[in-house]
Structure formats: structure tokens, C-alpha cells
N, C-alpha and C positions, 0 to 999 in steps of 0.2 A: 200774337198778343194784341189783344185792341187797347187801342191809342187812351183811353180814358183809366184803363189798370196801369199802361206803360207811364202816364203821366205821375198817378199818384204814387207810384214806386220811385219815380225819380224826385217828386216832392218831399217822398219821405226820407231819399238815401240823403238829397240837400235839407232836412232839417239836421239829422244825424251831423253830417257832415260840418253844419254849421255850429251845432250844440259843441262839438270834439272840439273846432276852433275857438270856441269862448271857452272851456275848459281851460284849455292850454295857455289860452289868452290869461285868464284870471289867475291861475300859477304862477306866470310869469310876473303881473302886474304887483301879485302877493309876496312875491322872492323878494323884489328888484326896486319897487318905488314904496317909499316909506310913509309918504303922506299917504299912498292907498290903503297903505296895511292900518296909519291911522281912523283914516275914514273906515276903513271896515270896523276896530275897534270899537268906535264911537256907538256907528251902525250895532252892533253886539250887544252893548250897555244898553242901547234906547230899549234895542227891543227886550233884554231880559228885566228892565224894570219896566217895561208894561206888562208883561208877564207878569210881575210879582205884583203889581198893580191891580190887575184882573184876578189874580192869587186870595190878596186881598178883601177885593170887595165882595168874591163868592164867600169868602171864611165869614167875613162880618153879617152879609145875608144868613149863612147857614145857623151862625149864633142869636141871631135876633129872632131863626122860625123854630130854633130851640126853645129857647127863653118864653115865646109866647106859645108855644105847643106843649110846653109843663103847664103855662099858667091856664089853660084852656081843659088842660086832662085834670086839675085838681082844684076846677071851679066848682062841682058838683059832690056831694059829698059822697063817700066810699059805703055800701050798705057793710051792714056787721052779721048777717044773717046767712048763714051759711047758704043755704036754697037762694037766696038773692043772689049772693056771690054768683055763683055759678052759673044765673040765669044771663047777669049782668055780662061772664067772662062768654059766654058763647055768642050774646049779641055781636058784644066788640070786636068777639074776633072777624065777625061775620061781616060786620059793616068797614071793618080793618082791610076785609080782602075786596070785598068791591070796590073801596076807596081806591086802592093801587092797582087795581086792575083799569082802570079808568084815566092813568096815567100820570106826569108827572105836576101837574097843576094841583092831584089830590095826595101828594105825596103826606104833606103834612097835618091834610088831616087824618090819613091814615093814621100814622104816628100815634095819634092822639088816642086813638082808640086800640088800638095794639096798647100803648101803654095803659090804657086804663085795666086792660082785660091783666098786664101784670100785676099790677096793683093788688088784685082780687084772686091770685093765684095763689096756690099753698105752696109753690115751689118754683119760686121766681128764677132761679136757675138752671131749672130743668126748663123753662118755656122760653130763655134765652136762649138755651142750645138749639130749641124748636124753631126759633123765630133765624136764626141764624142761615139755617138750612131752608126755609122756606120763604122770608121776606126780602124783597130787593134791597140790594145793599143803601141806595142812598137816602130810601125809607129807616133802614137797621141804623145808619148813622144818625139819624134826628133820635130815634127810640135811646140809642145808649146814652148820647148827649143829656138828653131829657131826665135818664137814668145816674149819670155821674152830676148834673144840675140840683137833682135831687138827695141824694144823700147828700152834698156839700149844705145844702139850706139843711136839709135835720143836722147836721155837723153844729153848723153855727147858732143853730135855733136855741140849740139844746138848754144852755144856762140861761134861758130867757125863762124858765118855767122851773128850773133846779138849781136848787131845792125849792121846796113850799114854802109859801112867805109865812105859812106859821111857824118855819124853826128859826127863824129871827135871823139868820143866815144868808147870806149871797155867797156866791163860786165867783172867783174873779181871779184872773192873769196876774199874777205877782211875780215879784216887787212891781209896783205901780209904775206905767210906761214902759219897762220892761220888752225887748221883743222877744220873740217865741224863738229866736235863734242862741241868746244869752243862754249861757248853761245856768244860769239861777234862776231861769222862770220855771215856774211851774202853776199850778190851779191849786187854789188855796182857797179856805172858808175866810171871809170880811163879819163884823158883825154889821146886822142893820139896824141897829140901835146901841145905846150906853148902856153897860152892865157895871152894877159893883161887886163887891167883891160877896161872896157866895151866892149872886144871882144865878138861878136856872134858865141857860142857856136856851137847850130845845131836850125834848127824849125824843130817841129811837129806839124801835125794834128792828132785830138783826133780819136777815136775811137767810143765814145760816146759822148756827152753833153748834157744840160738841165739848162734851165734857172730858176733862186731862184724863190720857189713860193713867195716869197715877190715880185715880180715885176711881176705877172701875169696879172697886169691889165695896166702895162706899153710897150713902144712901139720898142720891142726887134724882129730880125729877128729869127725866129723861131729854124733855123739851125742852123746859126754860132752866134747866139746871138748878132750881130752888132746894136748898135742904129739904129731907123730907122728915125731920125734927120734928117730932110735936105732930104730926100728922098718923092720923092711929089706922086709918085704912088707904092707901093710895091705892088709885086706880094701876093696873096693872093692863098688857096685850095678851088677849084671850088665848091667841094662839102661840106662842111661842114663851110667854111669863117669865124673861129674861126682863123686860125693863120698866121701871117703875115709873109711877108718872103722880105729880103732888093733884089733879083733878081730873076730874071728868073731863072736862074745854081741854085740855093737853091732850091727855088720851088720843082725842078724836081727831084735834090738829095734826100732833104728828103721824095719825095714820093716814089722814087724808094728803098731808103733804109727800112723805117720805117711805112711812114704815110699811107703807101696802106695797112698795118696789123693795125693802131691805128688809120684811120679817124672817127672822132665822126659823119660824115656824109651817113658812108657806106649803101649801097642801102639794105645790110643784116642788118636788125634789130638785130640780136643777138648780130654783129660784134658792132654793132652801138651804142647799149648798154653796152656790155662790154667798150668800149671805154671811154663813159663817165664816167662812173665809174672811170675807172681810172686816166683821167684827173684830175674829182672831187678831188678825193683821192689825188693828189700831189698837188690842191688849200688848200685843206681844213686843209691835215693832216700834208703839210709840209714837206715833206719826197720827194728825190731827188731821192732815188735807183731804187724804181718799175719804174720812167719812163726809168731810163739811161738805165736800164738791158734787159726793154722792146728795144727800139732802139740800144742796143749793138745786141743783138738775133739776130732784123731786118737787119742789116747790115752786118753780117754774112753770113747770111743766101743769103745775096743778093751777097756778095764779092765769095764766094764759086758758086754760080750758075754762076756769070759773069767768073769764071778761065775756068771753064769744058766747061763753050759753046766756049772759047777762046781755048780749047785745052791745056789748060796754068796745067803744075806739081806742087804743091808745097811740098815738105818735112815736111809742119809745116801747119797746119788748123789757124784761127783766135782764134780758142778755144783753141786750145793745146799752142800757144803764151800766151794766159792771165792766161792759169796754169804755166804758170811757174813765174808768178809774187808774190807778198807772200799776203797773204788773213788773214784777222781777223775772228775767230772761235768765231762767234755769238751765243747767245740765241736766239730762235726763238723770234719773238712777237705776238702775238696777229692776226695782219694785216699783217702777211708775208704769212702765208697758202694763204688767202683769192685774195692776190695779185699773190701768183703765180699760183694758179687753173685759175682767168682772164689772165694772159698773155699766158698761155699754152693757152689757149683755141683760143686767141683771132690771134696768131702767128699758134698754130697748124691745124685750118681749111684749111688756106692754105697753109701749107706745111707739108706730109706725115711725120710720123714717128719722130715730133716735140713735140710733146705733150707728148708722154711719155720721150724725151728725155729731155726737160725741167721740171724735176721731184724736190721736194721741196730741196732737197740734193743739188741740181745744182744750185737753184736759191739762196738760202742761199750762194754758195761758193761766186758766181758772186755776189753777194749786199757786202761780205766780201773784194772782191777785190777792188770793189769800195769804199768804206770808209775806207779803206786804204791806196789806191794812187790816187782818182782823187784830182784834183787840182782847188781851186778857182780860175777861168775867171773874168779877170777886163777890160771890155770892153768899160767899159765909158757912157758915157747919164745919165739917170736917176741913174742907179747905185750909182753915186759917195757917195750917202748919208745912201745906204745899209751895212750896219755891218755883218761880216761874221756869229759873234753869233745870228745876228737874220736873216740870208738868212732865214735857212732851219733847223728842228730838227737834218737831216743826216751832218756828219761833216767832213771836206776835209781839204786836204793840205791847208792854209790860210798863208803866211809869214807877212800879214797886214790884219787890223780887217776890214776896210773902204773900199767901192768901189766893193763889191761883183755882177759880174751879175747873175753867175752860176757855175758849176762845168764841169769837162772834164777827160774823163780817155787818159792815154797817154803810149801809150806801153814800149815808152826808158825812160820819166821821171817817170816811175812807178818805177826805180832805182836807181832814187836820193835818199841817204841818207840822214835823217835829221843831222842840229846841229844849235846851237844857234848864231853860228859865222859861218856860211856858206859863200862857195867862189862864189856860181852864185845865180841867182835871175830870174826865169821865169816872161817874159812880156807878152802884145799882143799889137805889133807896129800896126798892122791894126784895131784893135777895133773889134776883131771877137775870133773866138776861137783858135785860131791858135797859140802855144805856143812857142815864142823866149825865150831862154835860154841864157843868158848874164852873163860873169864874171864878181862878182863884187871885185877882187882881183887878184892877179898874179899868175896864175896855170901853175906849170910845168906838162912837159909827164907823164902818171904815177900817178900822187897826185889823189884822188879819191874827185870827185865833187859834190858836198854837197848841198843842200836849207834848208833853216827852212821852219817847217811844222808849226809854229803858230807867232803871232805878240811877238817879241822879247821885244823890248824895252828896261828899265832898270826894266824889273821886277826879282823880286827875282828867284832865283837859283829853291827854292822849290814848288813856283808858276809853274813855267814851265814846272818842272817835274810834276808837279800833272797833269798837263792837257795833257802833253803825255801821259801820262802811261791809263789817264781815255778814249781819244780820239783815238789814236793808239795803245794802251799796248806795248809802249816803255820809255827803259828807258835810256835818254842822256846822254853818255858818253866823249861828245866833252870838249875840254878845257876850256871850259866857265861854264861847268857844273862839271866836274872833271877836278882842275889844277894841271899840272905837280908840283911834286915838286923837289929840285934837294935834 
């Protein structure tokens, strides 16, 4: 063996040798002397809080190249042009991939254009699965960051723009100071100005409507629910001449919203089938939500198609509006499955990528929302003799039992609070669905404006409460229900 292997084998067996001895040595040292086992303690803490230190200041950089890699992807504004779209999403992705190929200096402006290119996608969760499987992770961490940064600002944006200052109206946290932890907060309408007493508030048009199956064989315009009294020809649907309509402008509304996905007369038998069905289903079984949910979809679906061919941006979808309304967490029944596999179907034919997105989850929130805030329509004609307890099994805002035609979702009265002594009282001055909002008492700037949600009367305290808590699962805290005492 020459001397120069024999040497480093013996170099190596005395590092060994001496490693084993410090071993043993430091065991021993860690048994047996306590000030050593302190010093090591010490030793331990320094270094795990410089660890958490260096913890630290990577999290703080990572949030500040978040925070300015949103404000960088949403400097420019978003085209609305569908061909632009597209042209835009392929740049970004393009310029996305040679950024991070380039290494980790371009991490963040990749980011920026990955996210842009989601922005302008039609299916932001299908290209996060994509981005998932193909982007480096600690590029994919700045993108979701960027992503969860943003919905929180549209989160909080939201009431900075709703309602419109023309319904005289503000959304605001109540009771005032209130935290969002307190079970008596909630989002309630303020007014923005002084009203006396039969001042008009704001109107609205609904959203949805549908008339009581108790007046299904009575002579209601199909749309806005106006008697059709006194009206000597109403327009009728060509094809199927089941529903009547008090104009022309109705007519065409509800076909372009709704009735072109729920004609019972469509020339697709499937279509035509499911239809009736569902009709049947809201004669038979009484039930107001499968049709309103069905024509809220339609009308979506039609509102969102008519912005994009306008080239029109909105911040906020029709859908992402009515989540932020507050929903009753149902029990399924029976006839919910059965009702939304037909609307998916009968809505998803014609329009791509509907069908799975009207999944039972979504159709339950929306029937939640609905029997939460729509509102009984008293439109007059045969009505007058209709009782809200026996409209329909589904049950709606009512402040009087008499005179039900139908129901109506309504995006800003979805935030009237109830109370038993309320200060406004929604109308319908034209005999249609269109809901005037009237003070029935003197509201300052400020005071939060109120309707009762059932026929008041002089019924008892516990009476009323029983029928919130069983209809809404609320429970009334207004002065007539809990009085001050001094």
C-alpha cells in the first residue's frame, strides 16, 4: 500500500475516531453538567428565533411582492372584447413562461402576467388546475396570494358602489360600531337623507318574479304580474299560448330572459318536456322557488351576455350581487334534487358550461336566498281575496296576509331589516312588480330603514316570534318585541 493512501486512511480512521470521542464526550457533558444542558438550551432558543426571524422577514417580502404584483397586473385596464381577450390571454401566458424560465429574479413579474392572462379567462378554475401542474410553485404562491388579495378588496369594495346613490340608500354594519362577531350585526339599509312620512323612498325592479300558484288559472301578465283587466287583446307566446302577457315589451322581455330556456312549447321535445314538468310542479306542489331560480339563471345568463356584446366591464356578476345577500341553510327535500337536475338540464343545453355550474350546492343557496328576501307582490285584480298563507307552501316577506299575487327578489330590499314597528312599507303604485318603497314614519339620515316581514297586528309578542324564527330563523329584537326599559 503506498504511504500516501496508508496515510489518508489513517487520517480518516483518527477523524472518525475523534468524531465518536466528541459524541460520547457531548452525552456525557448533556447527562451530567447542568449549566451545559443550559448553555445548549440557550443555544436552541437563539437559534430558533433567528430562524423565525428569517421566517419572518421572507413572509413580509413575499407579502409586499404580492400586494405590488396585484397592483401592477390591475394597472392596465382588462379589454371586454372577446377576440382581445384571447389575444391578450395567449400573450401573457407567453411572456408568463419566459419570465420564469429566466429565473428567480423574474419570478414576480411572471406572476403578473399569469395573472393577468386569468383575469381574461372564461374559466378561472380550470387555468388554476392548469397553472398548478405547470408553474413553479413559488411563482404559483405569488399568483394565489395575488388571487386571495383580490377577491378580499372586491369583498370589501363592494358597498362603496351599493346601492346607487339614486335610491337614497346606503348598506352599512349595524347597530352602529357593532363588530361582525356580535350575533346582532348584520348589513342593513341607512337612509341618505330625511324622509317624512309618505315619502318615496327609492323603486325597484326585481330580479326575479312569479306569480302564486293559487292564481294559476287567473288572468295575471305573465311577467310583471299586472292584472290583465281591462286589457282586451294581451300578447300571448306564439308557441306554446299557455301564458299571457298585459304588452308587447313583456312579451319579449320574458322571452329573451327566461321563456326561450322554459317554453312548454319548444320544438326540442326534451326541452318541452322538461318544461312541463316544471310548470306542473309549481301548479301542483305549490312551491314558488324552482320557477323564480329557474328565471333568476335565465336572466343572468341573458344580463351577462347582453354587457360583453355591449363591450360593457362590470366589477360585480349578477351572481356574485346575490351572494352577498344573506341565505337560509336549508334541508334538502325530497323535490329539490329532482328540480334541479330539470333546470340544469333544461337552462344547460343552451348555454355551455351551465349545467355543471348549476350543481345542487348552488341551487339550494339560491332557493335560500329566495325565501329569505323575496317579497310578496300585491298587484291587485283577482288577488285581492288571496292570503299569503295560502299563496304558496314557499314563504316570503308578507307585512299583510290579504292581496298576495306573487313573490319578487329584490337586490337593495333584500336589506331591509325586519321589525314589528317598522318605518317604510313597500307598494306597487302601477299594479305590477315593481316595488315602491314608502316611509311610513319620519326617518332621519342615518336611522336604518326597516319593513315587517309578516301581518303585525295586535297579535302577541310570542306569536310573531314563533313565526320568524320558524319562516326566517330570526329572532325580533325591535321595541315592540324587546322594550327599553329605563
Amino acid at each position: 500500500m503506498k504511504n500516501s493512501t496508508l496515510a489518508a486512511l489513517i487520517a480518516v480512521g483518527t477523524l472518525g475516531v475523534a468524531s465518536l470521542g466528541y459524541v460520547f464526550y457531548f452525552d456525557y457533558k448533556r447527562r451530567n453538567d447542568p449549566s451545559f444542558r443550559r448553555k445548549l438550551k440557550r443555544e436552541k432558543k437563539k437559534a430558533q428565533k433567528a430562524k423565525q426571524e428569517v421566517e419572518k422577514i421572507t413572509q413580509a417580502q413575499r407579502e409586499i411582492s404580492i400586494d405590488r404584483a396585484l397592483t401592477r397586473a390591475l394597472e392596465e385596464p382588462l379589454p371586454t372584447d372577446v377576440a382581445q381577450k384571447e389575444k391578450m390571454f395567449l400573450e401573457s401566458v407567453s411572456l408568463g413562461e419566459s419570465l420564469f424560465a429566466s429565473g428567480e429574479t423574474k419570478y414576480e413579474d411572471a406572476a403578473v402576467h399569469f395573472y393577468r392572462a386569468l383575469k381574461v379567462y372564461p374559466d378561472p378554475i380550470e387555468l388554476i388546475t392548469i397553472y398548478q401542474k405547470t408553474i413553479p410553485g413559488p411563482v404559483l404562491t405569488i399568483i394565489m396570494g395575488m388571487l386571495a388579495r383580490d377577491v378580499k378588496r372586491r369583498q370589501e369594495s363592494y358597498y362603496d358602489t351599493f346601492p346607487d346613490q339614486s335610491m337614497q340608500v346606503k348598506a352599512a354594519g349595524l347597530p352602529k360600531g357593532a363588530d361582525k362577531s356580535d350575533p346582532k350585526f348584520h348589513m342593513g339599509l341607512v337612509a341618505a337623507k330625511d324622509f317624512a312620512v309618505g315619502d318615496i323612498i327609492y323603486v325597484e325592479k326585481p330580479e326575479t318574479s312569479q306569480l302564486t300558484p293559487a292564481l294559476k288559472d287567473a288572468e295575471y301578465c305573465e311577467f310583471c304580474l299586472k292584472p290583465l283587466e281591462g286589457i282586451e287583446h294581451p300578447a300571448a307566446c306564439g308557441k306554446c299560448s299557455l301564458f299571457k302577457y298585459c304588452s308587447a315589451a313583456c312579451k319579449d322581455t320574458a322571452y329573451d330572459e327566461y321563456h326561450r330556456f322554459l317554453c312548454p312549447g319548444s320544438e326540442d321535445a326534451s326541452t318541452a318536456s322538461s318544461a312541463k314538468e316544471l310548470y306542473q310542479s309549481w301548479a301542483e306542489g305549490k312551491e314558488l322557488a324552482p320557477l323564480m331560480i329557474a328565471k333568476f339563471f335565465g336572466h343572468m345568463i341573458t344580463t351577462e351576455q347582453k354587457r360583453q356584446l355591449a363591450g360593457q366591464e362590470s366589477d360585480y356578476t349578477l351572481w356574485e350581487r346575490t351572494e352577498h345577500t344573506t341565505t337560509l341553510l336549508l334541508p334538502g327535500k325530497p323535490t329539490d334534487q329532482a328540480h334541479q337536475v330539470r333546470l340544469a338540464a333544461l337552462i344547460g343545453q343552451q348555454v355551455p358550461g351551465l349545467e355543471e355550474f348549476m350543481n345542487e350546492e348552488r341551487y339550494l343557496s339560491m332557493k335560500g336566498r329566495i325565501l329569505r328576501n323575496a317579497i310578496a307582490v300585491r298587484s291587485g285584480g283577482e288577488a285581492a281575496g288571496v292570503a299569503a298563507s295560502a299563496a304558496s307552501e314557499d314563504y316570503v316577506r308578507s307585512p299583510a296576509d290579504a292581496g298576495v299575487t306573487g313573490a319578487a327578489l329584490y337586490l337593495v330590499s333584500s336589506y331591509l331589516t325586519h321589525s314589528c314597528a317598522p318605518n317604510a312599507e313597500p307598494s306597487f303604485l302601477d299594479h305590477d312588480h315593481v316595488l315602491t318603497l314608502k316611509a311610513t314614519r319620519p326617518i332621519q339620515a342615518g336611522e336604518e330603514i326597516t319593513m315587517s316581514y309578516i301581518a303585525v297586528g295586535d297579535r302577541p309578542t310570542p306569536a310573531r316570534q314563533a313565526e320568524l324564527m320558524e319562516k326566517f330563523r330570526l329572532h325580533c329584537t325591535c321595541p315592540l318585541c324587546e322594550p327599553v326599559t329605563e
